[in-house]
N, C-alpha and C positions, 0 to 999 in steps of 0.2 A: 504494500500500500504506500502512495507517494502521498507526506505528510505536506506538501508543498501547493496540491490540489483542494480550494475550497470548493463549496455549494450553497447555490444562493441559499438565505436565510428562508427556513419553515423548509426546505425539503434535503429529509437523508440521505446518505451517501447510498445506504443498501436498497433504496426505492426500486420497482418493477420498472420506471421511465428510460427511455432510452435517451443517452446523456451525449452531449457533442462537447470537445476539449475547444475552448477557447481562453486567450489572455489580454489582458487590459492593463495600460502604462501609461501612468500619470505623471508627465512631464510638468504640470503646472505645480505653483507653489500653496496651493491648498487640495484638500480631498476633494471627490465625485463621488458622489453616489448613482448606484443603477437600480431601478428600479423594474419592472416587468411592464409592459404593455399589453392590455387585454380587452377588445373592442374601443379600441381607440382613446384610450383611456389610462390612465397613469392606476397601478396595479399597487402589491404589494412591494415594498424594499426587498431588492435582492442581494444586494452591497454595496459595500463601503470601498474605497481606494486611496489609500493614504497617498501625500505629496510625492514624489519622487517612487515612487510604489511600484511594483509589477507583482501582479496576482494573475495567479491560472486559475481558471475556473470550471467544472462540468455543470453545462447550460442544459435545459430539456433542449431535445430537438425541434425546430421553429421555434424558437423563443424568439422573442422582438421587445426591443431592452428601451429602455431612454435615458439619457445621464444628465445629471440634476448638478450643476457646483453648491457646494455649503455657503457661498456668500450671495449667489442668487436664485435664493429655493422656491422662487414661484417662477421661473424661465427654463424650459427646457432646451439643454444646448445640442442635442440631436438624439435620432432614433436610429436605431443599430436593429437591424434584421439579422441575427447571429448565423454566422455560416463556420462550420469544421473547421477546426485547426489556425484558422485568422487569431490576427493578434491586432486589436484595435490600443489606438497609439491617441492619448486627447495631449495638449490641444492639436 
């Protein structure tokens, strides 16, 4: 088990879902948060990404994410359609 691999928040690692590797790196000088998108709609928190940070992630498959900054948490700054093995890079 790679101790290095998080999962969004509210769903186990042993769930029956089938899971796509993807990573996120936050070059800016505060955190991002990602959130879920679900009917077009801002979902439950699925994580956090500290400043300077790279976190690996197993995403459900079709996830559609949105990334929120800490300093302007009513603006979303894009929506990310999660695809295999991609490593999304803000800003």
């Amino acid at each position: 088990m790679d101790f290095d691999i998080n999962y969004p928040y509210g769903i186990p690692f042993y769930s029956d879902m089938t899971f796509i590797p993807v990573s996120f790196v936050n070059q800016d000088s505060e955190l991002f948060m990602i959130y879920f998108v679900k009917k077009k709609k801002l979902d439950k928190l699925a994580g956090i990404v500290f400043s300077q940070e790279t976190k690996k992630y197993h995403f459900p498959t079709k996830s559609i994410v949105a990334i929120i900054l800490q300093s302007k948490p009513n603006k979303i700054q894009c929506y990310i359609k999660l695809q295999e093995g991609m490593r999304y890079i803000y800003p």
